[in-house]
N, C-alpha and C positions, 0 to 999 in steps of 0.2 A: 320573869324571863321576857327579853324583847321577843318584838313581831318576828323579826329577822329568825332568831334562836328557834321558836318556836315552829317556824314556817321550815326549817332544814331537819331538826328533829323529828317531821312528822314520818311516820314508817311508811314506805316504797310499797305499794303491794303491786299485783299482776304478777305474770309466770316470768321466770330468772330468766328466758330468751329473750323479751322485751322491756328489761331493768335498765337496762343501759340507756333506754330513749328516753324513759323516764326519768335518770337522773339528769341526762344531757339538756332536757326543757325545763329542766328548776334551775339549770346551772345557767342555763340562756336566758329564764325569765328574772332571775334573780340580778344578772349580769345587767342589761337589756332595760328591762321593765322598772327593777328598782332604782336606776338615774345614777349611779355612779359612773357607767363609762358614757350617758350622753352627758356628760357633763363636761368630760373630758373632750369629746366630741365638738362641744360645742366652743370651747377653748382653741379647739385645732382650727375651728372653721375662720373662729376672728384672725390669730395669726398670719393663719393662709391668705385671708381678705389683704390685712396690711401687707403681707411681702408681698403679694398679687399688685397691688396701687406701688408701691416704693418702687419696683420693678419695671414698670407701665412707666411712671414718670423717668427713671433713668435711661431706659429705653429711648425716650423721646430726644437726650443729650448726647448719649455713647452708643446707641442702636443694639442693643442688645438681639441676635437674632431670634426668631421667633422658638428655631428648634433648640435653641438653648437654655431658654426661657419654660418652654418645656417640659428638657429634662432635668430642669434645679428643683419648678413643680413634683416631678415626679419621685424625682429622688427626695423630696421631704417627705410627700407620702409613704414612700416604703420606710424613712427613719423612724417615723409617728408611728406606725401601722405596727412595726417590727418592736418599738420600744412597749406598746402597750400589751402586746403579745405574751414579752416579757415580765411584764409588771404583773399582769393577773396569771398567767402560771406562778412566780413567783408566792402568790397569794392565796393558788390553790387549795392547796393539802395544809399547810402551818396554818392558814389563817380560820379553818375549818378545825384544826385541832386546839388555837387556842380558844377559838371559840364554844368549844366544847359538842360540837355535833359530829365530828369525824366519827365516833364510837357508835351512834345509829347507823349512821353509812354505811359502816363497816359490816355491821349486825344485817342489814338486808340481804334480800337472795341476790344479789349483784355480786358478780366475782372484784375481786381487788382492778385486773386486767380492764374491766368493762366501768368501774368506777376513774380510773385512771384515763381511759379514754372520753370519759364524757369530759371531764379537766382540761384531755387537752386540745379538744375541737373547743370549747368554750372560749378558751387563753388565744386558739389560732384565726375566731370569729371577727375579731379586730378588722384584721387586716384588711378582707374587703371593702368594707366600709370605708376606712380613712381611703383606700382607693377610691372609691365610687363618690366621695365627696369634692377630691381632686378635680375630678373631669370637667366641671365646667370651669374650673381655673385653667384646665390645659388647653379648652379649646378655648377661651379667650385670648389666652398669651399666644397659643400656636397660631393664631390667625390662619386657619385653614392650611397648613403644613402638609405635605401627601406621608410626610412620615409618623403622622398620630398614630394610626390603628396596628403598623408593624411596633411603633414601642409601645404603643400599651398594648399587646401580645405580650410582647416581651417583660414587661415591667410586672406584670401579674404572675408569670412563671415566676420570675427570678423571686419577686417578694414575696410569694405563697412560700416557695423553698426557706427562703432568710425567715418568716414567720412560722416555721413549722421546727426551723432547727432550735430559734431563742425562745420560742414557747413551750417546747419541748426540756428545751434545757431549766427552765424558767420551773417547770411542774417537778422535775428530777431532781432539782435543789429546795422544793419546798417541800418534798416528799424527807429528805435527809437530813431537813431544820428543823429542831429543837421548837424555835422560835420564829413568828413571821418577823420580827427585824434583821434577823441572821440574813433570811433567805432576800429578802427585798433590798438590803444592803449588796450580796455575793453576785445578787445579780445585774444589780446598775453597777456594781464597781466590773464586771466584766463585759455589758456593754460599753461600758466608757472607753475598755479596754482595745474593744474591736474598732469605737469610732473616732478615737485618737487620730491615729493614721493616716484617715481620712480631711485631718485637716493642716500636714505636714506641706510646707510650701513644695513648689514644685520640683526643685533641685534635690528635695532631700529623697526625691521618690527615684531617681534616675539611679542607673548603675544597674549591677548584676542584682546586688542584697537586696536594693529600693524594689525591682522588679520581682522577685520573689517572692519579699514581703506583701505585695499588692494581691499578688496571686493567691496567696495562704490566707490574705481576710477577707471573709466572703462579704463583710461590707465596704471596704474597700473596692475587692474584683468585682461587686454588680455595681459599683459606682465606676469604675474605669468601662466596664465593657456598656453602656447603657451612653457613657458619655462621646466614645467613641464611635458608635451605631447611631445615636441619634444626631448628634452635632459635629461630627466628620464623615457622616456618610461611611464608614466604614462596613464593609462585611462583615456577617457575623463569624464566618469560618476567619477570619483576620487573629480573634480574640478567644476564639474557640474555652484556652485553656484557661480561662478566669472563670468559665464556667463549673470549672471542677470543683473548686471550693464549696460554693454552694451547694452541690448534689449530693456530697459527700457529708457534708456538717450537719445536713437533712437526715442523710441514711441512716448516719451513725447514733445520733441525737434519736431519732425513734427506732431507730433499732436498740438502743439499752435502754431505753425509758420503757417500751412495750416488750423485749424476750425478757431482760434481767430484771429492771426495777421493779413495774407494776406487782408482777407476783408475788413480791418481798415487802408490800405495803404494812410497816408498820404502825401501830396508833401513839406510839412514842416517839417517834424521829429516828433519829442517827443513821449514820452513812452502814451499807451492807460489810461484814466481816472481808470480803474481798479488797477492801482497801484497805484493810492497815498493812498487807504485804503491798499493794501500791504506794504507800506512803515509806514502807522502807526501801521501795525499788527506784525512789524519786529522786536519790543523788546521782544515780547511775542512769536514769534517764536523762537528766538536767546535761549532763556530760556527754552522755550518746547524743545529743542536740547539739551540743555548742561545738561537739566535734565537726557533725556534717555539715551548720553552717560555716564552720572554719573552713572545711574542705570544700566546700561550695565557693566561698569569697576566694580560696586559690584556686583552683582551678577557674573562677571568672576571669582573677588577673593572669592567667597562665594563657588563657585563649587572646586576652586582649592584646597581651606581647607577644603571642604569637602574629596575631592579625596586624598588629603594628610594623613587625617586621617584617611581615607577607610584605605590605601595603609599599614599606621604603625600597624593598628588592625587587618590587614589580616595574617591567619595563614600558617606558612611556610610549605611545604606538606612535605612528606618522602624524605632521603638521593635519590641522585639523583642513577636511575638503567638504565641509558644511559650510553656508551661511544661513543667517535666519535673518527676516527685518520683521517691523510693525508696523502699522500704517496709520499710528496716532503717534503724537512726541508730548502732548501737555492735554490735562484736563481740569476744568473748576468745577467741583458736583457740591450738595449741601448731602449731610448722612440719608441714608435710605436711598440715593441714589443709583442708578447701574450704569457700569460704561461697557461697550461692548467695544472691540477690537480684533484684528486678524493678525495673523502672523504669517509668514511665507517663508517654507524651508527649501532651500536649492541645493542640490550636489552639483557643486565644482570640480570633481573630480573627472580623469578620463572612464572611468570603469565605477560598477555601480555600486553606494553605498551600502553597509547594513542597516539593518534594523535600529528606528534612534526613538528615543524620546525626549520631547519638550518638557521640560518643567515651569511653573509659575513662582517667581520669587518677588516678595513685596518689602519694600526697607522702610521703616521708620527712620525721616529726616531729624525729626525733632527731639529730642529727650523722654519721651513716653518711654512705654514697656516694646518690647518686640511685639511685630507683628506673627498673628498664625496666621497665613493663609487659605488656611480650610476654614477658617472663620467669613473670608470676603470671597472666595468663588468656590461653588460646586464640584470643579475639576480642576486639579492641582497640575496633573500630567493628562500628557497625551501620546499614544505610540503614531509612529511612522513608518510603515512599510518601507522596505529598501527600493531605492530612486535609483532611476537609471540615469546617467552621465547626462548633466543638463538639466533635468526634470526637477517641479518644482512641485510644491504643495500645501494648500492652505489649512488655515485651524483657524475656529471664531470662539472665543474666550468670552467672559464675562466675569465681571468683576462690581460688587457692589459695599460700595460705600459705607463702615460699620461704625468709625470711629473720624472725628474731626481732626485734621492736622495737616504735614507737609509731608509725601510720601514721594515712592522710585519704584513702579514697578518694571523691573526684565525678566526676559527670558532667557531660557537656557536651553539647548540642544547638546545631547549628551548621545555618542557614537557607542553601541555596545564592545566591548573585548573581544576581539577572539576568543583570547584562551584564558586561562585564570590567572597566568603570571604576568598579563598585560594590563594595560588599562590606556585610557584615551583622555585627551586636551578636549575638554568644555565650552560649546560656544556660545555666548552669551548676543543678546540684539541690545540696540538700542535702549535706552530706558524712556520711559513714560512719568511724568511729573506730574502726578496726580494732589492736587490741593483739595483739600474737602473742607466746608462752612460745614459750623454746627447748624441743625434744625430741629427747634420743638413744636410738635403738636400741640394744640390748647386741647385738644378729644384724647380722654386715657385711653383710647384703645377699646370702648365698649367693655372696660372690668369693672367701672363701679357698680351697676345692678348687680353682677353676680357677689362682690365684693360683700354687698350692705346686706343682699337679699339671703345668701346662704346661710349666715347666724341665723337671722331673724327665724328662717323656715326652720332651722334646726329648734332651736327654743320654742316654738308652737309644737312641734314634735315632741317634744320632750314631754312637754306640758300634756300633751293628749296622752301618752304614755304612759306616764306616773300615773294620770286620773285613773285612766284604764286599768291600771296595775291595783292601784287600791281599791276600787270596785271589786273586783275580782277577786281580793282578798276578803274583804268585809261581807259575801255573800253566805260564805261557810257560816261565819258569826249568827250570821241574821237567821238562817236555817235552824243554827241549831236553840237561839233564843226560842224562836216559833215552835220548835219539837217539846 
């Protein structure tokens, strides 16, 4: 019998109120101690190192901004974090049964419930670590950003939630496997499932269905809603509803793993009697789906003809009694660069405007991709109070430099509607001829040290660990040789 075997065989003693901590610290040190997940660990840190440098140097040619560099960081942690999650729930329960120790487990004063929970904080342990290893890549590339500490608030919720629903689900499918390659197979083929999506260019994502669909995967919606907050400045109430997903997949996810499954822990596998009526109720499920996405895609195109034909019957209000100017006409900047400029809004009219807003629009001159411009300035719009006849009013903009080439930035003054069947003529100013030189840094950005140094520290770590670990083992030995 190996070490391994022998070390989970041993019987649990202490009173059944405190069994559960005791299995949860074999299941940590076993995890932990025995070098399997720093191994993995230490795998993540190298990658992390090289996209951290590949990122830093690209940055230097296409300006990659700091908050978005970020959140690409950040969102790999939560993919790492959430995937490992998954792997050792997955490996829970089957890999304990084919290993032949589940049946001691079982036999302790531990309830099934209390056995099952120490699994699945174990499987859930991952996540903050692959967080906590992130953070000196995020404050490298963030380059002192003010929006670090609001997302990683946020990125910790959201990933605790995403590593609590696939860890969870991860321990529920190993608990119903036969086999650990059933369950480690069922379970990357349904992560893969959720991160497909996730890399669907960006047309395929638009429309009514693409929005839906973004909504309903929660690795999806905390990659839109994270991307949005941190690298558009967006509100969180903006995106509110991509949060649903995740709450929900958590809920559900430990709410049938701890009321139904735990209880039903068998030492043989198989899915509970409750599903094979699930499985005959599956064509008629399949169908009550494809229904309400049908009815969903109509009624999306039902609103959108309706809005088109609002939009062609709406009457177009009076010649426009705005003008707007700038007070630059051309700029030469190298990338990283800022230009700042003003804008001046006058009502021409005799009597006094409404309410308007400026918007910022940037054109790509040359053959590139379009530009975003929440990517080159902070504030995309700006309100204006209503101006009385003559009155005029300034706005100072700024605009930096992200990407090399031949650009057009104007503005726009846009008059609100009175009423809903109206609508109003657009004014646009002058354009801005903005050329931008490439510039590289010969200095990555202060990432190599953390780049080189965080493997390194990880592998000394490990290394003290394991020592530690086998000591600790080999003491029982030596004890009971000397008895």
């Amino acid at each position: 019998m190996s070490d391994a075997t022998s070390t989970r065989a041993t019987p649990i003693a202490g009173r059944p109120a405190a069994t559960w901590w005791l299995i949860l610290r074999r299941e940590l040190a076993d995890l932990w101690l025995g070098g399997r997940l720093l191994v993995l660990l230490i795998l993540y840190a190298v990658l992390m190192s090289a996209t951290a440098l590949a990122r830093e140097v690209e940055s230097q040619t296409s300006l990659i901004p700091p908050a978005e560099m970020m959140f690409l960081t950040l969102l790999s942690a939560i993919s790492f974090g959430v995937l490992l999650s998954l792997v050792i729930g997955a490996d829970s329960i089957s890999g304990e049964r084919e290993r032949g120790t589940l049946e001691p487990l079982l036999l302790s004063p531990a309830s099934r419930r209390q056995i099952v929970f120490a699994k699945f904080v174990a499987a859930v342990s991952p996540w903050p670590v692959a967080l906590l290893l992130s953070l000196p890549y995020v404050l490298v590339l963030g380059k002192g950003d003010d929006i670090f500490w609001p997302a990683l608030a946020w990125t910790l919720g959201l990933g605790t939630l995403l590593a609590m629903a696939f860890g969870g689900f991860g321990v529920l499918v190993s608990m119903w496997s036969r086999s650990n390659r059933t369950s480690l197979f069922v379970c990357l083929l349904v992560y893969l499932l959720f991160l497909i999506p996730t890399q669907f260019p960006g047309q395929a994502q638009k429309g009514g269905l693409g929005y839906a669909l973004q909504q309903v995967d929660p690795m999806q919606a905390t990659s839109e809603f994270l991307e949005k907050f941190i690298v558009n400045n967006r509100a969180p109430s903006e995106r509110f509803t991509y949060l649903v997903s995740s709450i929900v997949s958590a809920a559900i996810m430990v709410g049938i793993l701890f009321l139904y499954a735990a209880p039903r822990l068998q030492l043989e596998g198989g899915s509970p009697r409750l599903f094979g009526s699930l499985r005959r109720s599956k064509s008629a499920g399949l169908a009550a789906t494809t229904a309400i996405v049908l009815m969903f895609a109509g009624m999306t195109g039902l609103v959108s003809a309706a809005s088109a034909a609002a939009a062609s019957a709406a009457a177009v209000g009076d010649p426009p009694t705005i003008g707007i100017e700038v007070d630059t006409e051309a700029a030469v900047v190298k990338t990283g660069d800022e230009i700042e400029f003003t804008t001046t809004v006058t009502n021409t009219a005799d009597v006094p405007s409404p309410e308007l807003t400026v918007a910022m629009n940037i054109i790509n001159l040359g053959k590139s991709d379009p530009v975003d411009p929440e990517d080159w300035s902070p504030q995309r719009t700006q309100a204006v109070d209503p101006l009385d006849p003559g009155e005029s009013v300034e706005q100072s903009w700024t605009v930096e430099a992200i990407l090399d080439g031949n650009y057009m930035i104007y503005m726009t003054a846009i008059v609100k509607p009175g009423a809903p069947a109206e609508t109003t003529l657009p004014v646009t100013s002058p354009g801005i001829h903005l050329t931008v030189q490439a510039f590289q840094n010969t200095n990555p950005g202060g990432v190599l040290p953390v780049a080189i140094g965080m493997p390194l520290g990880l592998i000394v770590v490990a290394f003290l660990l394991r020592r530690y670990w086998r000591r600790d083992r080999e003491r029982p030995s030596e004890s009971a040789a000397a008895a």
